[in-house]
N, C-alpha and C positions, 0 to 999 in steps of 0.2 A: 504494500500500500504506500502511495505514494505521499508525503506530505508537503504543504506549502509553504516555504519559507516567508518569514514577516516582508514585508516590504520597510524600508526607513529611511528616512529623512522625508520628502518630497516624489523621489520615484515611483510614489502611488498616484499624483497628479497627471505622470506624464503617458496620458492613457489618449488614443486615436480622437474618441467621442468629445475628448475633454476641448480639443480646442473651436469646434463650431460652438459650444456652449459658450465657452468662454468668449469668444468674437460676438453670439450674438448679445452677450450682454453685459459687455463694452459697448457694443450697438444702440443699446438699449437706454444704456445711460448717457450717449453723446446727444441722441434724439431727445432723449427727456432734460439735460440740460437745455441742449438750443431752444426747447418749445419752452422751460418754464421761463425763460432769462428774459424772451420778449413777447408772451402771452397777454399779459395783463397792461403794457405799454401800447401794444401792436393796437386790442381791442379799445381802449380809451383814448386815445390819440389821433385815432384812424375810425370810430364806429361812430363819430359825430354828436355822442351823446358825453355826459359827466362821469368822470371815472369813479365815483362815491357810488353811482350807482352799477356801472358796468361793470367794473370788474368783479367786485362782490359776486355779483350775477353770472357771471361768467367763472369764477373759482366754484361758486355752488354745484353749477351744472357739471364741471367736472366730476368734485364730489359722488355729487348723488347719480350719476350715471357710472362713476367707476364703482360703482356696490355691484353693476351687474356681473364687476371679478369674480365673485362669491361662486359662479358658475363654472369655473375655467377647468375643475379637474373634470366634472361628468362632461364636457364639450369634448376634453382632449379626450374620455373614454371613448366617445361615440364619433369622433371626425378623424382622431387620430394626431400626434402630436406637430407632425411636418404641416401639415392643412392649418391648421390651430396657427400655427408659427406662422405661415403668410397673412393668412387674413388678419393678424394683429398686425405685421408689419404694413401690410394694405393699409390696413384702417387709419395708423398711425402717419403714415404719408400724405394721407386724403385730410387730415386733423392738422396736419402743418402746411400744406398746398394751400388750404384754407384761410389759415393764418397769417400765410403770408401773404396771398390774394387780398385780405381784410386789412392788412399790415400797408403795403407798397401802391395797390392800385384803389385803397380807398370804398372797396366794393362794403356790403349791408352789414350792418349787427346782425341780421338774421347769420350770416354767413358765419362769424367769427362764432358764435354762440352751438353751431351745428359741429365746427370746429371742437366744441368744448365736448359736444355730447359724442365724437367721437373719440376724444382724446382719453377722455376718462375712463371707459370700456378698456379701451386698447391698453392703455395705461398698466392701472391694476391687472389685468389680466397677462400683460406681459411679464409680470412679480411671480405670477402664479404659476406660467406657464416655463419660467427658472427653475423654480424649485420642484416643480415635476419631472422636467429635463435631467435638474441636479440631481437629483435622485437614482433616476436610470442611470445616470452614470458613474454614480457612485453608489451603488448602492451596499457595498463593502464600507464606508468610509461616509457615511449622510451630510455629519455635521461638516469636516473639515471640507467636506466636495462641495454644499451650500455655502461656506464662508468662503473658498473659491471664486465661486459664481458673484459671490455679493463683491469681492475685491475685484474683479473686473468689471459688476457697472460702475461702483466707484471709480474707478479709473477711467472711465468712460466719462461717467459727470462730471470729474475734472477738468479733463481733456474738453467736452464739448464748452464746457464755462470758460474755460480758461479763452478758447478759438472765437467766443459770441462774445466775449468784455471786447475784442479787437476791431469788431464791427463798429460801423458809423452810427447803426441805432444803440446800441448798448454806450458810446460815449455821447452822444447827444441827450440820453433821461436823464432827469434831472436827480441828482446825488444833494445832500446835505453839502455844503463850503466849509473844511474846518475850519475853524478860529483864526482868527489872525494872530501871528507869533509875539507873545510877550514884550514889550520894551522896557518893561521894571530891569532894572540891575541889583 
């Protein structure tokens, strides 16, 4: 009978499956940086109305439309996880196509708000649709295989924040002025 020697250090990570997972969510997190950094800017600046009341309206809808994650494991049983995987990414490009249509060309609060209601879906469900993945692919190893997954959309949200602070909208909204430097001696 044969036995399985431990694996140690990291060489349990460095498994085929591990790296689409990991790309898509570094993926996941550069999209979800770009869209959170000028959502709320895009739809109030650009939707012709007051941002006291827009954005509010606009994070809500997010909100309450991404509860429909709740759903993501019985989808992925019954469509399958690869299917599940594009129609979030679909959805999620149609949410910022949107956004930025409502962003640049000025088009309807209907638009940017349709934007939320897909954002939010696609959203959570794409958290969801990690750690099912994460799972399958670790399923020897859950926790560290999930904290994996989660260190590369972090790195992902970095990355995408760090690439959206360089753009013309992210330097033009309006930041707090620090203080003017002290002249006491």
């Amino acid at each position: 009978m044969a036995t399985s020697r431990p694996v140690s250090g990291l060489a349990w990570l460095a498994r085929r499956p591990a790296l689409p997972l990991c790309t898509t969510a570094f993926s996941y997190g550069l999209v979800g940086a770009v869209y959170w950094a000028f959502a709320a800017e895009a739809v109030s600046d650009h939707a012709g109305t007051s941002s006291a009341v827009t954005a509010p309206l606009f994070w809500t809808l997010i909100g309450l439309a991404g509860t429909v994650g709740v759903l993501t494991g019985p989808v992925i049983d019954r469509f399958g996880l690869r299917r599940v995987h594009r129609g979030l990414f679909a959805g999620l490009a149609a949410a910022a196509a949107l956004l930025t249509a409502t962003h640049f060309s000025g088009i309807s609060l209907p638009a940017a708000l349709l934007s939320a209601l897909l954002y939010g879906p696609c959203f959570m469900a794409g958290s969801g649709l990690l750690a099912v993945w994460s799972y399958r692919v670790f399923p020897d190893r859950p926790t560290p295989g999930f904290t994996a997954t989660v260190l590369a959309l972090g790195l992902g949200t970095i990355t995408g924040r760090r690439c959206s602070a360089g753009s013309p909208t992210a330097r033009a909204s309006p930041r707090p002025s620090p203080p003017p430097p002290s002249r006491r001696r």
